[in-house]
C-alpha positions in Angstrom: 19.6 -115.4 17.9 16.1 -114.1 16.5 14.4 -115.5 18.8 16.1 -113.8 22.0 16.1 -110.5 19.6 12.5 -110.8 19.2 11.6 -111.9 23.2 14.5 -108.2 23.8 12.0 -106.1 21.1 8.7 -107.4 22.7 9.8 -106.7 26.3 11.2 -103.0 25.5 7.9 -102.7 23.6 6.0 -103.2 26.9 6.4 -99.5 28.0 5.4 -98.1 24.7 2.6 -100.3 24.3 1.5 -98.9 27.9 2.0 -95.9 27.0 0.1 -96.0 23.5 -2.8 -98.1 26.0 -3.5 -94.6 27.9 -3.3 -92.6 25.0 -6.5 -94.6 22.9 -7.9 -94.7 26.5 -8.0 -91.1 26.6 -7.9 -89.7 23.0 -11.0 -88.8 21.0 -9.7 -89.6 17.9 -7.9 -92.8 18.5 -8.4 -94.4 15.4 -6.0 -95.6 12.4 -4.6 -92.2 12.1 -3.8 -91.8 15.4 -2.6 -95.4 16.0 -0.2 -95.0 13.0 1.2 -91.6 14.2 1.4 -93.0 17.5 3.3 -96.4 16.4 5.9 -94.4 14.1 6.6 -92.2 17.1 7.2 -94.9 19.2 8.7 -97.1 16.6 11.1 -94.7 15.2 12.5 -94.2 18.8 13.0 -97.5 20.0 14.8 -98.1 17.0 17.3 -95.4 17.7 17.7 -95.7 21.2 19.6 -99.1 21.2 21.9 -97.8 18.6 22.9 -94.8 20.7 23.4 -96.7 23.7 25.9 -99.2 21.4 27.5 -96.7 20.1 28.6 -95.5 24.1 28.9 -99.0 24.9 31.8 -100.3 21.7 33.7 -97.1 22.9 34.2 -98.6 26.1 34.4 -102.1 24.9 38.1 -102.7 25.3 38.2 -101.3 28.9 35.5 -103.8 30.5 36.0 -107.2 28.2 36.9 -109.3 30.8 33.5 -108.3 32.8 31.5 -107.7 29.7 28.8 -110.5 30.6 28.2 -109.2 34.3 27.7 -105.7 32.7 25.4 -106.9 30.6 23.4 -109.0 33.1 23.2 -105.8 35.4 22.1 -103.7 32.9 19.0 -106.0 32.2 18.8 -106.6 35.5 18.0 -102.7 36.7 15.8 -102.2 33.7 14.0 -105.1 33.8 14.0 -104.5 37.8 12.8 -101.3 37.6 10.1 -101.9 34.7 8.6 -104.6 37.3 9.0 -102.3 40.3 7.2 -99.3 37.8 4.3 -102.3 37.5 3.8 -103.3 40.8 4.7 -100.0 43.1 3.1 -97.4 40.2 -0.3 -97.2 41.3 -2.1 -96.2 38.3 -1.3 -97.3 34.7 1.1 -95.1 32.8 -1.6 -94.0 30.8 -4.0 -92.8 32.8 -2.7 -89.8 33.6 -2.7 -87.9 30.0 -6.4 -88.0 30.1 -5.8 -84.1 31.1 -7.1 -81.7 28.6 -6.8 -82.1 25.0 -4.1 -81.1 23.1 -4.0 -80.1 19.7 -1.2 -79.3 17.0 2.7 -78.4 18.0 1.9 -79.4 21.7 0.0 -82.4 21.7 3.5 -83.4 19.2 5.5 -83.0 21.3 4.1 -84.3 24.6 3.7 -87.4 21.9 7.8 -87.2 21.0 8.5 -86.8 24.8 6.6 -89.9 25.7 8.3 -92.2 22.8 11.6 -90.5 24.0 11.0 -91.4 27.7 9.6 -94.8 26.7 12.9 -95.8 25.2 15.6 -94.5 27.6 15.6 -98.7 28.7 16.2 -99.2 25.2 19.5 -97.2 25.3 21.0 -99.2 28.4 20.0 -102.2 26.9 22.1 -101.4 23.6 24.9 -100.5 25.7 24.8 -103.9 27.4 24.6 -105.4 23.8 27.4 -103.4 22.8 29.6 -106.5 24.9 28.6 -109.5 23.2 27.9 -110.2 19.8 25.0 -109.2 18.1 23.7 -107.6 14.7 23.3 -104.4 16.0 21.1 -102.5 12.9 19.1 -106.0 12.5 18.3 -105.6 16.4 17.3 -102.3 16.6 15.4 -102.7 12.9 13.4 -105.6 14.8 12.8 -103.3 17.9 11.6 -100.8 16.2 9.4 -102.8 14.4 7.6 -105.0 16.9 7.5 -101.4 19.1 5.5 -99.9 16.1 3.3 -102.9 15.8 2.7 -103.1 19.7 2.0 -99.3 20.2 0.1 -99.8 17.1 -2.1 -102.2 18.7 -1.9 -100.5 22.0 -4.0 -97.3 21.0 -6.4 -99.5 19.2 -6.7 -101.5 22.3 -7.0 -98.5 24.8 -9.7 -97.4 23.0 -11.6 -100.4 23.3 -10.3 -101.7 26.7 -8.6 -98.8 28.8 -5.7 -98.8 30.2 -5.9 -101.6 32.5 -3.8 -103.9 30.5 -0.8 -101.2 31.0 0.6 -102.7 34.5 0.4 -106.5 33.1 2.3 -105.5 30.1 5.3 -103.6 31.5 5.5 -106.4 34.6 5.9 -109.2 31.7 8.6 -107.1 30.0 10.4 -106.7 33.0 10.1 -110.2 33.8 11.4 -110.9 30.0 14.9 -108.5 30.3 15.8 -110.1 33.5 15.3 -113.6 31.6 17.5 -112.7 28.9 20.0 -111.1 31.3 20.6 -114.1 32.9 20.8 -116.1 29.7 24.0 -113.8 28.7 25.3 -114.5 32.1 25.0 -117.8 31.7 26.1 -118.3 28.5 29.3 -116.6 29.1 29.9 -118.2 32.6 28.9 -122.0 31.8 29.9 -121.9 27.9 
């Protein structure tokens, strides 16, 4: 089970780590600071996110048992769908477009919070999906958040030195990823 939690953490990383690509792209300061403050950010949402959308999905538990694995499939189906659609159809890398003018103090926080938050929005379907079968719920979101801090971490390190190329490649493998382990619940619930 580790292993499929860490191949779910890395692949709902991808955004963040897109994401955290454009921001060292485009930030002055992206250094250690900024790559720490950026990864806790991140981090700290993706960890939450999944436990949110588990939260919706137990209440509801008892009302789709019988279907619980083709919920679950669906669910990382349209995310991981939609993160390889975003990839292929989205023109420019997330990241480019916060190269706009620099922002400093309350606001530059909060367009920082927003991204994480809108980063992770998969991250709450995908707990609600989890929510149906059984899985260590804290450990999972613990290990999300902690790969996501790591990734975005890396990402504004990265973006400094590379740009934000990488950005499309990144949220194409993650989407690629979910879909994977969508079908592996589906099959393991249908075969086994």
């Amino acid at each position: 089970m580790i292993a499929t939690s860490l191949a779910l953490a890395f692949s709902l990383s991808m955004d963040s780590f897109a994401a955290a690509l454009g921001r060292g792209a485009c930030s002055r300061r992206a250094g250690l600071p900024e790559a720490v403050r950026v990864g806790a950010a991140f981090g700290a949402c993706q960890f939450a996110m999944p436990l949110v959308g588990w939260g919706v999905g137990i209440a509801f538990a008892s009302l789709v048992e019988s279907v619980d694995h083709w919920i679950a499939f669906g669910l990382l189906l349209a995310v991981g769908g939609a993160m390889l659609r975003n990839a292929i159809m989205g023109g420019e890398d997330e990241g480019a477009e916060d190269c706009g003018p620099v922002r400093s103090g309350r606001s530059e926080w909060l367009a920082l919070l927003t991204t994480a938050v809108a980063t992770s929005i998969d991250a709450a379907a995908v707990g609600a999906g989890l929510a149906l079968v059984d899985v260590d719920m804290v450990t999972t979101s613990a290990l999300i958040g902690a790969v996501t801090f790591a990734v975005a971490f890396g990402g504004v390190l990265i973006g400094r030195a590379a740009g934000a190329h990488l950005g499309r490649w990144a949220e194409m493998a993650g989407g690629v990823v979910l879909i994977g382990l969508g079908a592996k619940i589906l099959l393991e619930h249908t075969l086994g």
